[in-house]
C-alpha positions as CSV (number, residue, x, y, z in Angstrom):
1,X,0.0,0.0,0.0
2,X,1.0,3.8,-0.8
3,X,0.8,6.5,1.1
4,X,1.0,9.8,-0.7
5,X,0.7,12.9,1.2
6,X,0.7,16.6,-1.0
7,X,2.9,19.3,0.7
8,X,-0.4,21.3,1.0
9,X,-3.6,20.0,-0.6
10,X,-5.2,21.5,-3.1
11,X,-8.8,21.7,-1.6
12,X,-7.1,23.5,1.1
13,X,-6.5,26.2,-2.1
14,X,-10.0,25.5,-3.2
15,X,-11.6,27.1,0.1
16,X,-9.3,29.9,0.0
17,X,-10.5,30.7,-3.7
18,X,-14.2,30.4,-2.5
19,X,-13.6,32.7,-0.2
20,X,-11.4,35.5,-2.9
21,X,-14.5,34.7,-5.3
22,X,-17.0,35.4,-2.9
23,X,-15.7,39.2,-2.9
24,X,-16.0,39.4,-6.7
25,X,-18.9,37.5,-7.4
26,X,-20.9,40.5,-7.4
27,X,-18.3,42.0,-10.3
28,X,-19.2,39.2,-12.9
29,X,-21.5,36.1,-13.5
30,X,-18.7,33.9,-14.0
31,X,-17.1,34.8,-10.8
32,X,-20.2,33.4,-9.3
33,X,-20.5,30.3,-11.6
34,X,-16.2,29.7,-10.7
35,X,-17.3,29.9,-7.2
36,X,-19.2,26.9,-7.8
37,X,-17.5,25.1,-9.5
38,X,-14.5,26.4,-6.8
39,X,-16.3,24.9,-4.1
40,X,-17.0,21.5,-6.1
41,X,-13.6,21.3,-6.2
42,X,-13.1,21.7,-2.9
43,X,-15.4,18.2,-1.6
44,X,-13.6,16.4,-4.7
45,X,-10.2,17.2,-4.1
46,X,-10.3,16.4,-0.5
47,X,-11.5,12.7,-1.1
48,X,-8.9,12.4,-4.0
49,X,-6.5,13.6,-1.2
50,X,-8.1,11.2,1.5
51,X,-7.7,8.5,-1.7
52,X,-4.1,9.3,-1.7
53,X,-3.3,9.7,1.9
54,X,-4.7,5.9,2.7
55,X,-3.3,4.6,-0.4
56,X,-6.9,3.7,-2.0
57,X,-6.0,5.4,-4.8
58,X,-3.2,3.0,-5.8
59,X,-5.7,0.4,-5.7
60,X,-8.0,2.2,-8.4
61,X,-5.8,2.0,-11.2
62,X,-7.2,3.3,-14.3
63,X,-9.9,4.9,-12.5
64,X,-7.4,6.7,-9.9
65,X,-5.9,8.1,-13.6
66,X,-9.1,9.3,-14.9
67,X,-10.5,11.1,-11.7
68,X,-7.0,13.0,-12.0
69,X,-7.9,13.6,-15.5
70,X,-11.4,14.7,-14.7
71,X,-9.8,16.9,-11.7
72,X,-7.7,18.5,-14.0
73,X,-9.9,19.4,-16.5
74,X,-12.0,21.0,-13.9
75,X,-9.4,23.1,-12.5
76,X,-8.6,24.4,-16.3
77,X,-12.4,25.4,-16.6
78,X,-12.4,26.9,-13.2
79,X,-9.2,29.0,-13.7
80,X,-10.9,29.9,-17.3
81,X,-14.0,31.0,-15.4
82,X,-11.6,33.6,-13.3
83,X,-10.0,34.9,-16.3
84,X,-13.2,35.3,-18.1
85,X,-14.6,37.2,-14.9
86,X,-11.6,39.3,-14.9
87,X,-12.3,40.2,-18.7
88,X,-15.5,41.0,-18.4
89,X,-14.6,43.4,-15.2
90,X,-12.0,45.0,-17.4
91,X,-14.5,45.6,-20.1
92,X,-16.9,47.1,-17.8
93,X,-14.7,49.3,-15.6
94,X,-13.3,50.6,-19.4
95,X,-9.5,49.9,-17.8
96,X,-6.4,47.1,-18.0
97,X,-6.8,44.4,-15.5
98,X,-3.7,42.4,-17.5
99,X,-6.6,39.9,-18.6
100,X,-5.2,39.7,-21.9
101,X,-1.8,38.7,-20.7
102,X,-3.8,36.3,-17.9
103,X,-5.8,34.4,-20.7
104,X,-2.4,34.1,-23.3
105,X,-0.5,32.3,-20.0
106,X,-3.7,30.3,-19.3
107,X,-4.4,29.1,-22.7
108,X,-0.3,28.2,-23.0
109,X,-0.7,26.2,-19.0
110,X,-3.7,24.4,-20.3
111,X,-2.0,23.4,-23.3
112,X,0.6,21.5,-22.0
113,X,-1.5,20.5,-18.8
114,X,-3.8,18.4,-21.2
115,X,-0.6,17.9,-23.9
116,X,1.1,15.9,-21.0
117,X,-2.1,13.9,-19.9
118,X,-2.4,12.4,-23.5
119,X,1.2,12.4,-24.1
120,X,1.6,9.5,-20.8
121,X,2.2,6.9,-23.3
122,X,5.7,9.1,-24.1
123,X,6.8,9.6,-20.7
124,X,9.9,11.7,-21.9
125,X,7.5,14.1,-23.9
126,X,5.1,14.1,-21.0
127,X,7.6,15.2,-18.5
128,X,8.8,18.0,-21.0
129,X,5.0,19.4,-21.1
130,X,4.4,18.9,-17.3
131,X,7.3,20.8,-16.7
132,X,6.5,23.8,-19.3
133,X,3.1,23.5,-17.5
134,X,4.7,24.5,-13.8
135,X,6.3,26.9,-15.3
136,X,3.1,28.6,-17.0
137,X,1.1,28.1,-14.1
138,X,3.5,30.1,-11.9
139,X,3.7,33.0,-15.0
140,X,-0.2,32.7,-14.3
141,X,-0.3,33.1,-10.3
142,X,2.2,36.3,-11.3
143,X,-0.2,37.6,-14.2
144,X,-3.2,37.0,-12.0
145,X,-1.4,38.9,-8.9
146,X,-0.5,41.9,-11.4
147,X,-4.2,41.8,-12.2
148,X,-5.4,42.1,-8.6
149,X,-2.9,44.9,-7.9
150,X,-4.3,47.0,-10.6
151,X,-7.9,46.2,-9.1
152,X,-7.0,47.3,-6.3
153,X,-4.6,50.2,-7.3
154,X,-6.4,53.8,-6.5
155,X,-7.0,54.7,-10.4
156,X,-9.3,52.0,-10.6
157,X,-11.3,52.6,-8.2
């Protein structure tokens, strides 16, 4: 049996994102619908994280895979739901949130996120696109950090 435990889970990042979209939800509809989908995330992530801690997950196989895949996927569409939200606010305060930047480093992360899922067969390849994917989500938690500093930045007001 395999025990896996995460250096910090990710539904503990899900409640924490709840709780930032809770403040914007009344700024766009898709801030309200990623909150959903944010707390979703939340209840499956923990079991996957409970799967992994007990080493349950190991005995899954294939199915232990595709919940990942499924996880994944939902993240993507969650994160897209943010950077939607944050072009919609740009659009309606007339003023640059960075959400073009935001959704070019998005669409470049979910790229290779989904590149290295289908790639697994080719671990070499697969390791290339995870690790262009870590890189572009961490150009992504930047981007989205420049975009709340300009929300929050007095001219914006």
């Amino acid at each position: 049996m395999a025990l896996k435990i995460g250096l910090i889970p990710d539904f503990i990042g899900y409640i924490i994102m709840v709780k930032g979209l809770a403040e914007l939800e009344n700024e766009s509809p898709y801030f309200l619908k990623a909150k959903g989908f944010a707390k979703g995330m939340a209840v499956y992530t923990a079991i996957l994280y409970a799967m992994d801690l007990f080493g349950l997950s190991y005995n899954f196989g294939i199915v232990a895979y595709l919940l990942g895949i499924a996880s994944i996927i939902l993240t993507l569409y969650t994160s897209y739901m943010v950077v939607k939200g944050i072009e919609e606010m740009e659009a309606i305060r007339n003023t640059d949130l960075n959400a073009e930047s935001l959704y070019s480093v998005w669409k470049v992360h979910a790229g290779f996120t989904l590149a290295a899922c289908v790639l697994i067969i080719i671990p070499f390849l697969s390791v290339i696109c995870l690790l262009v994917s870590f890189v572009a989500a961490i150009v992504f938690l930047v981007a989205l950090n420049k975009s709340k500093k300009l929300y929050y930045s007095p001219w914006n007001q």
